[in-house]
C-alpha positions as YAML, in Angstrom:
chain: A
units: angstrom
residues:
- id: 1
  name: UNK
  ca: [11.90, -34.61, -10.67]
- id: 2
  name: UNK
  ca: [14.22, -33.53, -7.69]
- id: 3
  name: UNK
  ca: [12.10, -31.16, -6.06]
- id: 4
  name: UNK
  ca: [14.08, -29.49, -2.83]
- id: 5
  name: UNK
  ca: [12.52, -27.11, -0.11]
- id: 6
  name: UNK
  ca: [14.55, -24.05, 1.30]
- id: 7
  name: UNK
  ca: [12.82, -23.17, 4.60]
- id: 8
  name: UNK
  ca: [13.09, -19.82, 6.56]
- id: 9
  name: UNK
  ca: [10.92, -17.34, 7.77]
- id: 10
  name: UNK
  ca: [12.93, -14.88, 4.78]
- id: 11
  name: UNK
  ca: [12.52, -12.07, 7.22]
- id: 12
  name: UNK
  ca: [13.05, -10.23, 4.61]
- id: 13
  name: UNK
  ca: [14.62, -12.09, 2.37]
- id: 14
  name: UNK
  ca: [18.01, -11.27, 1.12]
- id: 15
  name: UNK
  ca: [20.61, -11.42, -1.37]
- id: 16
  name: UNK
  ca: [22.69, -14.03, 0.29]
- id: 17
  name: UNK
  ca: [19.25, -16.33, 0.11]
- id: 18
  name: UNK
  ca: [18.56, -15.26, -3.91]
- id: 19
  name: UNK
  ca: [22.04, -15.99, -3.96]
- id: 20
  name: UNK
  ca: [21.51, -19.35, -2.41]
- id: 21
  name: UNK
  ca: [17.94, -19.98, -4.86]
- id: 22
  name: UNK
  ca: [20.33, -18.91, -7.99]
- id: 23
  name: UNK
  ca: [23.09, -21.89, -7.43]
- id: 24
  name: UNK
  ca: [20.31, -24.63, -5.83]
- id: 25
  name: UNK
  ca: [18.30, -24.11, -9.43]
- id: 26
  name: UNK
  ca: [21.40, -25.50, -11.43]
- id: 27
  name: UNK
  ca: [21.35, -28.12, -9.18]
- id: 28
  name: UNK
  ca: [17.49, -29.46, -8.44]
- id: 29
  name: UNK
  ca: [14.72, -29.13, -10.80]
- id: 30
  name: UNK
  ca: [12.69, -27.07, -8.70]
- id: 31
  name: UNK
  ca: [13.00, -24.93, -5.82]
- id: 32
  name: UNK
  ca: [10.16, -24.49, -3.08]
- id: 33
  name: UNK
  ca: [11.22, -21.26, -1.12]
- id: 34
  name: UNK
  ca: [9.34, -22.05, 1.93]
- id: 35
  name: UNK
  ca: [8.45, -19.07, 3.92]
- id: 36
  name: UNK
  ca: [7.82, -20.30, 7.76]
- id: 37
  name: UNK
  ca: [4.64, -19.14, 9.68]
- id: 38
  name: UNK
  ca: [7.37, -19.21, 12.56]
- id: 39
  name: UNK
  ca: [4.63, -18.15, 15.94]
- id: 40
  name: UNK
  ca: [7.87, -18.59, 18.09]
- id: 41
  name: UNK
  ca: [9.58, -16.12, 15.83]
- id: 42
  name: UNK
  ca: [9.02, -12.20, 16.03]
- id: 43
  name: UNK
  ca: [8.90, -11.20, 12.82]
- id: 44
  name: UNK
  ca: [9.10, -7.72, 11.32]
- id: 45
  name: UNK
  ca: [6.78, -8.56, 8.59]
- id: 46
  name: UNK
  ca: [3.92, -10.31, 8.11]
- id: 47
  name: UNK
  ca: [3.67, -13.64, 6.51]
- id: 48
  name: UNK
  ca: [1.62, -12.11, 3.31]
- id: 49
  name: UNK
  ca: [4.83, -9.12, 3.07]
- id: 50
  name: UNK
  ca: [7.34, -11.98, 3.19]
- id: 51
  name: UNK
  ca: [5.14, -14.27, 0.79]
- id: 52
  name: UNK
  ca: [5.45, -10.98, -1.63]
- id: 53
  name: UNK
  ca: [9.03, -9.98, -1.01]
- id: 54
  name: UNK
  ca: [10.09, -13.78, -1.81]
- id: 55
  name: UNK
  ca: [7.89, -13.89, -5.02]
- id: 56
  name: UNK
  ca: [9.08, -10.28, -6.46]
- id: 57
  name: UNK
  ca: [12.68, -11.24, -5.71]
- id: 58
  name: UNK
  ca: [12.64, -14.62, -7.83]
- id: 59
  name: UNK
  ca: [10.52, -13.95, -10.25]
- id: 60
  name: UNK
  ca: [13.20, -14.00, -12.86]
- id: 61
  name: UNK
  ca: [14.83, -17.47, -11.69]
- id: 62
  name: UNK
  ca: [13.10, -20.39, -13.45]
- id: 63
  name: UNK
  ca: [11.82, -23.45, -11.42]
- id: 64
  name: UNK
  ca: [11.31, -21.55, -8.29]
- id: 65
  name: UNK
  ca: [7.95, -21.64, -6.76]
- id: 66
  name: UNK
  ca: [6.94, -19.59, -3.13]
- id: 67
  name: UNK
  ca: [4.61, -20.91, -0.72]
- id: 68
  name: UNK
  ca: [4.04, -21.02, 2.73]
- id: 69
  name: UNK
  ca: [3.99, -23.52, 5.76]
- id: 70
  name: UNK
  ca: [3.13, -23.55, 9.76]
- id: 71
  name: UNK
  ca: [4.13, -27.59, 10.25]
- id: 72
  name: UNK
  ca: [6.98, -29.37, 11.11]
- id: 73
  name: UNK
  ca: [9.18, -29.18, 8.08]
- id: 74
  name: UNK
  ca: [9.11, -32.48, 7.28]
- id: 75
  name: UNK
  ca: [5.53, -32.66, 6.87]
- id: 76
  name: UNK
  ca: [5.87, -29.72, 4.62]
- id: 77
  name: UNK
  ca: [8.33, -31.94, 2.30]
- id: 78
  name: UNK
  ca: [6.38, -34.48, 2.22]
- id: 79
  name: UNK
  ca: [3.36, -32.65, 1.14]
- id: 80
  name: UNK
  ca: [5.35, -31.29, -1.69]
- id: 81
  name: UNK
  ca: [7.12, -34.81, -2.37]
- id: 82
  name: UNK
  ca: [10.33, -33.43, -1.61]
- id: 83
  name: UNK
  ca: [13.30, -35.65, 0.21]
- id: 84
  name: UNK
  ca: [15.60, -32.30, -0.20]
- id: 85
  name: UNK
  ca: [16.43, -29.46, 2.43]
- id: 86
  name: UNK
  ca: [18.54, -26.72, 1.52]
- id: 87
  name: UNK
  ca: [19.99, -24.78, 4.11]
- id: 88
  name: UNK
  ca: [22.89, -21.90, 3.89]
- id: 89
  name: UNK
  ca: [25.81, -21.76, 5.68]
- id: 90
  name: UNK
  ca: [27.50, -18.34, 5.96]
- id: 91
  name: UNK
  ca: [30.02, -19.27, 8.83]
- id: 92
  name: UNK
  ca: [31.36, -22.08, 11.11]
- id: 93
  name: UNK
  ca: [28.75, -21.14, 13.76]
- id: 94
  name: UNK
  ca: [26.01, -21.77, 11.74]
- id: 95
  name: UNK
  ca: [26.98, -25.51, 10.92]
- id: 96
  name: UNK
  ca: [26.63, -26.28, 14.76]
- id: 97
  name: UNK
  ca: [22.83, -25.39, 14.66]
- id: 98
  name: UNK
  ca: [22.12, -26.64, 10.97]
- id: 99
  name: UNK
  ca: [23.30, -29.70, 11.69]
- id: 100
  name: UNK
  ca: [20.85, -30.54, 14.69]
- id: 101
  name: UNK
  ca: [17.96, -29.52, 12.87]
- id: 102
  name: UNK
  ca: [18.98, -31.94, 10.44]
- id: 103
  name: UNK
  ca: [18.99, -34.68, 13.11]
- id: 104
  name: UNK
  ca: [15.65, -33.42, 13.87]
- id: 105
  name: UNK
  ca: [14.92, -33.47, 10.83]
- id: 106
  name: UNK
  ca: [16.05, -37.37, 10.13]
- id: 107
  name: UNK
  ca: [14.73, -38.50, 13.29]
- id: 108
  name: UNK
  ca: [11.32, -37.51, 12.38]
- id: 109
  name: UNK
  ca: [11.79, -38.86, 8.18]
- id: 110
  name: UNK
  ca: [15.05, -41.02, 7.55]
- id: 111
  name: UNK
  ca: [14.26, -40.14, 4.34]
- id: 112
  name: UNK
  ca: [14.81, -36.38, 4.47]
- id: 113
  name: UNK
  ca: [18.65, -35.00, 3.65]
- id: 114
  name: UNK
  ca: [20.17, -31.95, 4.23]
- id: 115
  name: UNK
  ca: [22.06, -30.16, 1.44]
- id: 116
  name: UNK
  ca: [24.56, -27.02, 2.56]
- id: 117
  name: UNK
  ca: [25.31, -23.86, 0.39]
- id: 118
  name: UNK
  ca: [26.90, -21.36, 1.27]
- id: 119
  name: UNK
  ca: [26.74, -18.01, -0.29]
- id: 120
  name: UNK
  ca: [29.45, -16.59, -2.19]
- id: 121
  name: UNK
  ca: [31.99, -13.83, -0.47]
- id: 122
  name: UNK
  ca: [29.80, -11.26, -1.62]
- id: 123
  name: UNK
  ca: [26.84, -12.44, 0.69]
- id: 124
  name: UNK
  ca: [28.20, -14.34, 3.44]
- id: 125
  name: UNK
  ca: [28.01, -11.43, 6.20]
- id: 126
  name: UNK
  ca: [24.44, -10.63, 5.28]
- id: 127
  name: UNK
  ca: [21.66, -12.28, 7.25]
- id: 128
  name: UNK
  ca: [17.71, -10.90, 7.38]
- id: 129
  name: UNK
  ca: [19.16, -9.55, 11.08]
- id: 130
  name: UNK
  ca: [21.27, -7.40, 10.09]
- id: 131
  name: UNK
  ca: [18.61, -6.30, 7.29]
- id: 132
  name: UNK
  ca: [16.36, -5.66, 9.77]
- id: 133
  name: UNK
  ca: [18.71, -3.65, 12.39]
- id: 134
  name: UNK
  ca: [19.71, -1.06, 9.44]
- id: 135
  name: UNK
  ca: [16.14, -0.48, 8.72]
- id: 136
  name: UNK
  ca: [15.32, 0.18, 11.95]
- id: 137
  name: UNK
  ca: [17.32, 2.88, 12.15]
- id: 138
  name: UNK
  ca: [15.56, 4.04, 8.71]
- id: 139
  name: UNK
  ca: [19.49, 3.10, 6.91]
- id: 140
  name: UNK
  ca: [19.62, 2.12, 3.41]
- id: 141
  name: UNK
  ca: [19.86, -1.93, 2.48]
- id: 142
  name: UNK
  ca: [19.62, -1.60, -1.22]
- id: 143
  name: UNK
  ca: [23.18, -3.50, -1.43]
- id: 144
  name: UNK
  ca: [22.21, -6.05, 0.66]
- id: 145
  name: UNK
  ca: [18.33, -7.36, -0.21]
- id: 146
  name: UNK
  ca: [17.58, -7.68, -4.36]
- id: 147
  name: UNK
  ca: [16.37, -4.50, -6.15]
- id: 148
  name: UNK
  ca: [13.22, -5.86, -6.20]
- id: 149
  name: UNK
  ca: [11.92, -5.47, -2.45]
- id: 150
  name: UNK
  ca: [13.89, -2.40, -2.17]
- id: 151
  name: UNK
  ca: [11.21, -0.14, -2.97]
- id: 152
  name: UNK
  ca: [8.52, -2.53, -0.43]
- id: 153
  name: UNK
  ca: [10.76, -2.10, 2.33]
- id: 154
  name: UNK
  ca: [10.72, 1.18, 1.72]
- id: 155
  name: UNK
  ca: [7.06, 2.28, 1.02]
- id: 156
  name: UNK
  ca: [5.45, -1.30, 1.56]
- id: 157
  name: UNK
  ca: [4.67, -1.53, -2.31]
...
């Protein structure tokens, strides 16, 4: 079973990553959406709000589990006998940055690759920043996060 991780701190999560979850699914058996206890990050939700937003939002998608993690990736994929990272790319600037963590990445497991995605046209401008600028401003992001956070950002349900 090809079992591949997709790491981030989903902050909230978004279209662009369901978007990435959909098209990884056709290609791996299963999907572990990892949702990073990231201390260095300040996050606008908790880790239990964006362990719920990533579970309502792939529900629907078979082969996709949730969990979370606060250890070096790697150890993470091994845990979960994965060899598979799946990162998105939505521009050339993010490649520069993806691709050190992936040396990271090797230099602590040889045995770890990288896969890339990139979201399609639709998605590639959104990122969980931009999510999180418009709702400060108490702006609507129904078009850009999936219907089914929409009403947790909203009200927290």
């Amino acid at each position: 079973m090809k079992i591949a991780i997709y790491p981030g701190t989903f902050d909230p999560i978004t279209n662009g990553h369901v978007d990435i979850i959909e098209r990884a699914v056709q290609i791996f058996d299963k999907i572990i959406v990892a949702v990073a206890n990231n201390k260095a990050k300040n996050c606008m939700f908790s880790l239990s709000q964006r362990l719920q937003m990533a579970q309502k939002a792939t529900t629907n998608i078979a082969n996709v589990e949730v969990k979370s993690f606060d250890s070096l990736l790697v150890d993470f994929a091994k845990k979960e006998n994965s060899k598979i990272i799946i990162r998105g790319l939505r521009a050339v600037s993010d490649f520069e940055y993806e691709l050190q963590m992936s040396y990271a990445n090797q230099s602590l497991d040889s045995s770890i690759d990288t896969v890339y995605l990139m979201p399609t046209l639709k998605h590639a401008f959104i990122s969980s920043s931009i999510v999180r600028n418009i709702l400060s401003y108490d702006g609507d992001v129904a078009h850009l996060v999936p219907e089914e956070i929409v009403g947790f950002l909203r009200r927290g349900e």
